[in-house]
N, C-alpha and C positions, 0 to 999 in steps of 0.2 A: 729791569724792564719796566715803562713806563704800564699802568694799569691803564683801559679803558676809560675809568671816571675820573683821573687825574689829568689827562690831558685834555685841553683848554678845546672848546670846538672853536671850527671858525664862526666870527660872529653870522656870515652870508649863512652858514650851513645852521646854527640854531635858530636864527629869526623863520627860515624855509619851515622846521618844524615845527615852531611856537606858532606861525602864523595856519599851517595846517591843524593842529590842534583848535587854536581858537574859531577860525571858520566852521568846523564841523561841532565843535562845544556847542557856538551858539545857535545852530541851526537845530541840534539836539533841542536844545533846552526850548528854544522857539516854541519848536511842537509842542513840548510838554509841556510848558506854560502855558501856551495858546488857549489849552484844555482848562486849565487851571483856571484861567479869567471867563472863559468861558462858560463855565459850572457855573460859577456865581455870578454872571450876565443872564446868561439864555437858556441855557440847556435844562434851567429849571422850568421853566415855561413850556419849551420846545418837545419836552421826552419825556418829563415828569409831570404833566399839567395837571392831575387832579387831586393839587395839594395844595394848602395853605403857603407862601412864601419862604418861608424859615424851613417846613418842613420841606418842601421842593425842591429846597438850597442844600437841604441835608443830604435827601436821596441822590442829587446831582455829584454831591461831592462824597459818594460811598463809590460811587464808579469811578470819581477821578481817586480813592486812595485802592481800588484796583490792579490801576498802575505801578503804586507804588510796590503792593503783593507779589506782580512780574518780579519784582524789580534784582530781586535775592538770587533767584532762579536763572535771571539773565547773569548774574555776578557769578554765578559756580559755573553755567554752560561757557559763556564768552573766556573766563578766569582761567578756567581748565584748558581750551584750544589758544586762548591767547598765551599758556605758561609755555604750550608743548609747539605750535606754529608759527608764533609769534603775534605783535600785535597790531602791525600797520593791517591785514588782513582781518584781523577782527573789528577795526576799525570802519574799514569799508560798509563789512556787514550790514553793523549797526546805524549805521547812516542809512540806509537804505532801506530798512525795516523800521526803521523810524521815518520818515519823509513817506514810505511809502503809506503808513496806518493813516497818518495825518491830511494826507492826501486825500483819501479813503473817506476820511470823517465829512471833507466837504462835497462828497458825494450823499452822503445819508438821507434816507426821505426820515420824514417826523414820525412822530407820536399820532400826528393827525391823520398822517396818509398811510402807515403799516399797524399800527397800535403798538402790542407790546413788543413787536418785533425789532420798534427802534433802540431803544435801550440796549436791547440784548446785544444788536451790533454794535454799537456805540461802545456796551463794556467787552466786546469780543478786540475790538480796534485799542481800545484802550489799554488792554493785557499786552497787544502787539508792544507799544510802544513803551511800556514799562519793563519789558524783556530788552527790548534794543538798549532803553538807558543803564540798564543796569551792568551791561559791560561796555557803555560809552565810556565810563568817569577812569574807571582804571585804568581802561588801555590811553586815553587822552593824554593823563599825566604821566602814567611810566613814561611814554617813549618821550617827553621832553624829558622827564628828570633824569632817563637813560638816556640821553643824547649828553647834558648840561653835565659843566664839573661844579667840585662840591660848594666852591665859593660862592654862586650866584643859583645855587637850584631851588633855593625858595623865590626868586624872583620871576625866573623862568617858568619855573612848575605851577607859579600863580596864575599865568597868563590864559591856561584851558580852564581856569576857575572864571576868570571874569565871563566868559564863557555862556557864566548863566545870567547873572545881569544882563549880559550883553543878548541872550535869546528873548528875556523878560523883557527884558527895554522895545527889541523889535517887536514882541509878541503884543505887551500894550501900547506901540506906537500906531501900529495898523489899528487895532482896535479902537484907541480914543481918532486917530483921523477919520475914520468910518462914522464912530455917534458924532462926531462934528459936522458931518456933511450931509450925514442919512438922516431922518426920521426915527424915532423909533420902530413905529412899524414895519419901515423897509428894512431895516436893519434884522429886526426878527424875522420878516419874509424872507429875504434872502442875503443880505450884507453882513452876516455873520459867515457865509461861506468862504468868502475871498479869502483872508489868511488862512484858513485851511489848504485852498487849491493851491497858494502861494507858494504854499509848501518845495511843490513837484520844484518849480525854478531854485529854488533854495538850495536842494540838494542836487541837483546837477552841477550848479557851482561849488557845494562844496567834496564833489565827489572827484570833479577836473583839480582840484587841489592839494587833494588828501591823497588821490593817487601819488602824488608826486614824490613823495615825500621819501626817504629809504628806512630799512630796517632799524630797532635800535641794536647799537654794537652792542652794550651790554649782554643785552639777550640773546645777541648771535655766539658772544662768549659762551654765557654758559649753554646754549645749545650745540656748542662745539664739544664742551667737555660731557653733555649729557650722552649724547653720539659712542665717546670713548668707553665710559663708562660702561653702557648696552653693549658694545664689542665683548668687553671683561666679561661680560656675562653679569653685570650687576643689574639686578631687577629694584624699578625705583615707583613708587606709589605715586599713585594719583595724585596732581598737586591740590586738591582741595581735602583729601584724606591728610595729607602730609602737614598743611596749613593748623588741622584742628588737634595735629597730636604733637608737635614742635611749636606754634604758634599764637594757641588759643589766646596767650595774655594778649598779643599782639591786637590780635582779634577783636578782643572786648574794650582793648584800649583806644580800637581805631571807633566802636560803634560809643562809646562815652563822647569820644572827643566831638564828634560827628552828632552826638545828640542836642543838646544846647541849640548848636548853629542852625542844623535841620529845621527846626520847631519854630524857631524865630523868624525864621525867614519866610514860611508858610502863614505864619499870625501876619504879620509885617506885609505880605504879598496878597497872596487870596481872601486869606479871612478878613482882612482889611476892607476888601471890595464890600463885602455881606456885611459889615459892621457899619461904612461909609451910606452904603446906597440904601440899606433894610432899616439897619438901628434908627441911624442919624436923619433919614430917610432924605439922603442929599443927591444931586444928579450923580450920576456915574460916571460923569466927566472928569468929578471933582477928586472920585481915588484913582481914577486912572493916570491923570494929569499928575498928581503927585507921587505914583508909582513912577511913571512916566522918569520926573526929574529925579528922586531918588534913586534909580535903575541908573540915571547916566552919573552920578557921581560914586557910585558904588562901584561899577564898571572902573570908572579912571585910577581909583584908590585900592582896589584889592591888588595891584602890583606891588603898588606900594608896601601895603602890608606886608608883605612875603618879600620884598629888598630889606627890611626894616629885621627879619626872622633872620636874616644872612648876617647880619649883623650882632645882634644879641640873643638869637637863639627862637626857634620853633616856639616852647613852653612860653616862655613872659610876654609875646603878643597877643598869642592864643588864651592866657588870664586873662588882661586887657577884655580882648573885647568880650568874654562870656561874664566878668564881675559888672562891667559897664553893662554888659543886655540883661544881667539879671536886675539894676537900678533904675536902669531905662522904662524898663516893662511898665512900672507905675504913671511915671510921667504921659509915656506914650498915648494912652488912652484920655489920661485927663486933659491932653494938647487934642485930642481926638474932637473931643467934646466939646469943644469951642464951637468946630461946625465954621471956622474959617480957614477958606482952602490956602492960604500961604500960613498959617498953625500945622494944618495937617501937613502940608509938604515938607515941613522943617522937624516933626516929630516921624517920619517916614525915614527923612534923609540920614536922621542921625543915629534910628536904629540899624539902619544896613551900615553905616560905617563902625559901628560896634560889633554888625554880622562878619564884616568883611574883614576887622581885625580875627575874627574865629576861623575864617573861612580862607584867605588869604597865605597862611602856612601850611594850611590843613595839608595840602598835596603832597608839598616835601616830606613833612613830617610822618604821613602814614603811608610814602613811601620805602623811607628809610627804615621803617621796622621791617619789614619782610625780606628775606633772599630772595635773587635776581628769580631762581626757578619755581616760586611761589609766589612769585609778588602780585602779580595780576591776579590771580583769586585771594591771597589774603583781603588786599588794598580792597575790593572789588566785594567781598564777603564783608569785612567791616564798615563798610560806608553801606553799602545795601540793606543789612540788616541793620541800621540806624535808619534807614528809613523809612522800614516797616513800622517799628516802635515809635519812630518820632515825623518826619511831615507827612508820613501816609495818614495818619491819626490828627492828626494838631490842626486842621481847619475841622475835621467832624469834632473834634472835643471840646473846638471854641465855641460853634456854633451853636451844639449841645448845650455848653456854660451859659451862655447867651440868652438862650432860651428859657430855660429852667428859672436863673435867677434876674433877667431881665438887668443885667448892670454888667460892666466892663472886668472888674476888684476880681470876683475869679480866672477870669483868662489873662487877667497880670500875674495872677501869683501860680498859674499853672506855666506862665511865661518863664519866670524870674525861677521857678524849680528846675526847671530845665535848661539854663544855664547855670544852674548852680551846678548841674552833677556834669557837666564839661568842665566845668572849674575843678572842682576834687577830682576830676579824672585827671586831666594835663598838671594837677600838683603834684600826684603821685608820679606818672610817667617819667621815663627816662627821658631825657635832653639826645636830640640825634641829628643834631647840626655836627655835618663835615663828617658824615657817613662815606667810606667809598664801598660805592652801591656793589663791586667786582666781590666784594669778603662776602662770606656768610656767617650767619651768627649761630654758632651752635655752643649748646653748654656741654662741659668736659664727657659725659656721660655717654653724649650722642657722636663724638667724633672718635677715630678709630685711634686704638691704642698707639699706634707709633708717635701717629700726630701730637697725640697729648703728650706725650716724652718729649717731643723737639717742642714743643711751644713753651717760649722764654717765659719766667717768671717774674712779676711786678713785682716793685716794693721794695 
């Protein structure tokens, strides 16, 4: 009998899912970037005003790593109903609870006109949308990687990664067209709301898409056999109980691998803004613009990356790009420092092509460690809690370096640490190319004695 994950899908039927994933990815991330650039544009002005710059920039981005605090919490609530209901419906969800906070945000009156009341909402909205992403990323990639067979699932599974580039890219595209057109001041008067409002249009489109899309079989498998099981009268644990006492290595292997990539891409992203426009004290045109173009080549190439995993394997791309982002980090800054915007564009672009080598496997690979009926809270708990630890923290701890020691040389070697320990994490890791997603992995101890009798012996 042919398994679920070894039969070939039609290509009409995986492009339908890869393209509903990617549409609602990067409308996801839209928001949450939006916020991102927007901490280090306005909202330090806007909701924090009676601070010094750097401090303002600081307090701004304690509410944006807020979100990232959500973010764990949304991984166990979404992980849990997405193991036990499935995941096109938790899908939904999250879409809507995100699009909706973001919405919301361009509604906000200021600091000026409620005082301290604005913040407060601002990080109550913020909470919202760091619960919705934190079970966007896992249910995105399961159901392509549980759609796709084993030969092309890091290709596939890359495609709700580009995802984020691709929300970043629209997030500072509205943004840099807006300072090209506005003023300053109008722009802080009220031309910072529009990509908020935009939001609402966003996810209408991508909710008319996402619907469409159908269950993954995987998951209908094993919730067929879960079904049987409960008839037997077998009682089965909470998938996030179950995840932390069968899985935990899995766990910690997906928050190492996931750390490195995190961190760089928040320095490279946000912090960059505050580094570019505060340090450098250059127009905001000039990181945006070169976020801008690094966003769209980082987008084209993270497939890449993950065709490239299908090929020789998850671990040796994912080395690549965290040895490259720990050597990069040095240069990056000192290309910074020139203070010439095609310098900066070109030291931008080449750190996200070293992110995108990290990030580009990342999906398959920290799909393939979990079973079918944990995989969405594993997947979902390991990437979440990386990034608590690492980009919730990684713009307030540059910013911090920055401050303190007035020079770039510690947030390179806070960079380059940080993909060092992705590195020694994916060296140790098991290799889990040509996974069929249908097995579960259990060690001798945990499967029941007849099984262990009939299970052939290597060697």
């Amino acid at each position: 009998m042919t398994s679920v994950s070894s039969a070939p899908p039609s290509s009409r039927s995986i492009r339908r899912i890869v393209a509903a994933s990617l549409v609602g990815t990067t409308i996801e991330w839209y928001d949450f970037f939006l916020y991102g650039s927007a901490a280090a544009l306005v909202f330090n002005t806007l909701f924090f005003p009676d601070s010094d710059p750097l401090v303002g920039t600081l307090l701004s981005f304690l509410t944006y790593a807020v979100g990232f605090a959500a973010r764990p919490l949304g991984g166990v609530v979404f992980g849990h109903y997405g193991d036990k209901i499935g995941r096109k419906k938790l899908l939904v969800i999250s879409l809507l609870m995100m699009g909706g906070a973001t919405f919301a945000m361009g509604l906000l009156p200021t600091h000026a006109t409620i005082g301290v009341g604005a913040p407060i909402l601002l990080t109550l909205l913020r909470l919202i949308q760091g619960f919705a992403l934190g079970g966007e990323w896992g249910g995105a990639v399961l159901i392509v990687s549980e759609h796709g067979g084993a030969k092309q699932r890091g290709f596939w599974a890359s495609w709700p990664q580009a995802g984020a580039p691709g929300g970043n890219l629209l997030a500072t595209g509205v943004l840099a067209l807006l300072a090209a057109v506005q003023s300053d001041a109008a722009f802080l008067a009220w031309g910072w709301r529009i990509p908020f409002l935009l939001s609402g249009v966003l996810v209408v489109i991508g909710l008319w898409i996402r619907i469409s899309v159908t269950e993954s079989p995987v998951f209908l498998e094993a919730q067929a056999k879960a079904e049987a099981r409960a008839k037997q009268g077998v009682k089965e644990e909470p998938p996030v109980v179950e995840v932390f006492k069968r899985s935990w290595r899995e766990v910690l292997t997906a928050i190492g691998t996931r750390f490195g990539e995190n961190i760089s891409y928040y320095v490279l992203t946000a912090f960059l803004l505050v580094y570019v426009t505060v340090h450098l004290e250059l127009p905001k045109s000039t990181a945006l613009n070169a976020v801008l173009i690094g966003s769209a080549v980082h987008f084209v190439t993270i497939p890449l990356w993950g065709a490239l995993s299908d090929r020789v394997g998850r671990r040796p791309v994912t080395l690549v790009g965290a040895v490259g982002m720990a050597l990069w980090a040095f240069a990056f800054f000192a290309l910074l420092d020139t203070e010439s915007f095609a310098v900066i564009t070109f030291a931008v672009t080449v750190g996200l092509l070293f992110h995108g080598a990290m990030y580009g496997p990342q999906a398959a690979f920290i799909s393939e460690m979990f079973d079918t009926k944990v995989r969405y809270s594993g997947a979902s708990m390991g990437s979440q809690l990386a990034s608590i630890i690492g980009g919730a923290l990684a713009p307030i701890i540059a910013v911090e370096l920055l401050k303190d020691y007035g020079t770039s040389t510690p947030v390179a070697l806070y960079l380059a640490f940080a993909a060092l320990v992705t590195a020694v994490t994916v060296w140790i890791a098991k290799e889990t190319l040509g996974r069929d997603l249908t097995e579960d992995i259990a060690t001798p101890a945990e499967q029941p004695a007849d099984k262990i009798a009939a299970a052939p012996v290597n060697g």
